[in-house]
C-alpha positions in Angstrom: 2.6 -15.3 -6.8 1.4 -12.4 -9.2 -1.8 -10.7 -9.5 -3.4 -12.3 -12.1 -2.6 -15.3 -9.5 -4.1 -14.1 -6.8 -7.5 -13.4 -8.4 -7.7 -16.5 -10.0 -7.1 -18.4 -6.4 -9.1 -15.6 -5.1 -11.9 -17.0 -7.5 -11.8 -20.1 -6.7 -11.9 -20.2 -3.2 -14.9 -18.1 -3.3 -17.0 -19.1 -5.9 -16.6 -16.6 -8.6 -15.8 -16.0 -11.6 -12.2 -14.5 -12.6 -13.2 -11.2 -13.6 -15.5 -10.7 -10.4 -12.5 -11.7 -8.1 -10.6 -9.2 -10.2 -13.1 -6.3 -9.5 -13.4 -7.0 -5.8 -9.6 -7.6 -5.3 -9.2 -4.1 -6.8 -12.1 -2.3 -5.5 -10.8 -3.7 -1.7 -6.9 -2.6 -2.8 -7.8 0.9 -3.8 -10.2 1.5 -0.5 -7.0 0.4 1.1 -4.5 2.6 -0.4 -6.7 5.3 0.3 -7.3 4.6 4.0 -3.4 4.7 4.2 -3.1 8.1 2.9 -6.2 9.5 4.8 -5.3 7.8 8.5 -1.2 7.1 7.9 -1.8 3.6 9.3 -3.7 0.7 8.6 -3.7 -2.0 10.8 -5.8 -5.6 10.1 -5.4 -8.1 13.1 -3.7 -11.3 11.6 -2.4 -9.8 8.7 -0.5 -6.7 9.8 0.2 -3.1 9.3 0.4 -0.5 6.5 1.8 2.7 7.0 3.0 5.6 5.3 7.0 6.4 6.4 9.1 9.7 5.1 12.0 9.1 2.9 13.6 12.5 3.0 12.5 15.9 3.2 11.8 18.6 1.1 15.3 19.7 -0.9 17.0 22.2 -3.2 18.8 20.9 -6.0 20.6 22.1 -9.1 20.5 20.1 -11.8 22.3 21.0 -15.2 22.3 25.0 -15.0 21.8 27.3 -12.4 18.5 27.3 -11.7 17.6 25.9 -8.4 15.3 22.7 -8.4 12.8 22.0 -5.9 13.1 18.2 -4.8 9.5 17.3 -3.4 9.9 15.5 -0.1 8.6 11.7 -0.6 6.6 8.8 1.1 6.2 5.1 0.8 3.7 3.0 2.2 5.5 0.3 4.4 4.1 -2.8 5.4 5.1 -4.4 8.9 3.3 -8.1 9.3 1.3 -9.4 12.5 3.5 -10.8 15.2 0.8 -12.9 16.6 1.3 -11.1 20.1 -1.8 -10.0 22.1 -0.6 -6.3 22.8 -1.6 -5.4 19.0 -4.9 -3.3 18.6 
């Protein structure tokens, strides 16, 4: 399933028109990439849990030359589904 996909069934399981689905889908996708990158975790019972995770560290580089290139260090947000157990928040 692709976005466009989802809004439409999004839509019509709710009552509304395409491009509302589309607006709300969005509006509750960027909420939740920001609540990731303010808290590090996300967790919503029966669906799972988003989280930020460290690929590697800051690093020197050299690319080409001589000069020395800083390698930021980078994140991804990782999603790890609901097990259905009762020990999760």
């Amino acid at each position: 399933m692709n976005r466009t996909d989802f809004y439409k069934r999004f839509a019509a399981e709710n009552g509304a028109n395409q491009a509302d689905a589309k607006e709300t889908c969005i509006a509750v996708f960027d909420l939740l990439a920001r609540c990731i990158n303010e808290n590090d975790r996300v967790y919503i019972k029966g669906l799972g849990t988003f989280k930020k995770k460290a690929l590697k560290e800051r690093r020197v580089g050299n690319f080409h030359g001589d000069e020395a290139l800083v390698i930021p260090a980078s994140e991804k947000i990782v999603f790890e589904p609901f097990n259905g157990s009762s020990d999760d928040e």
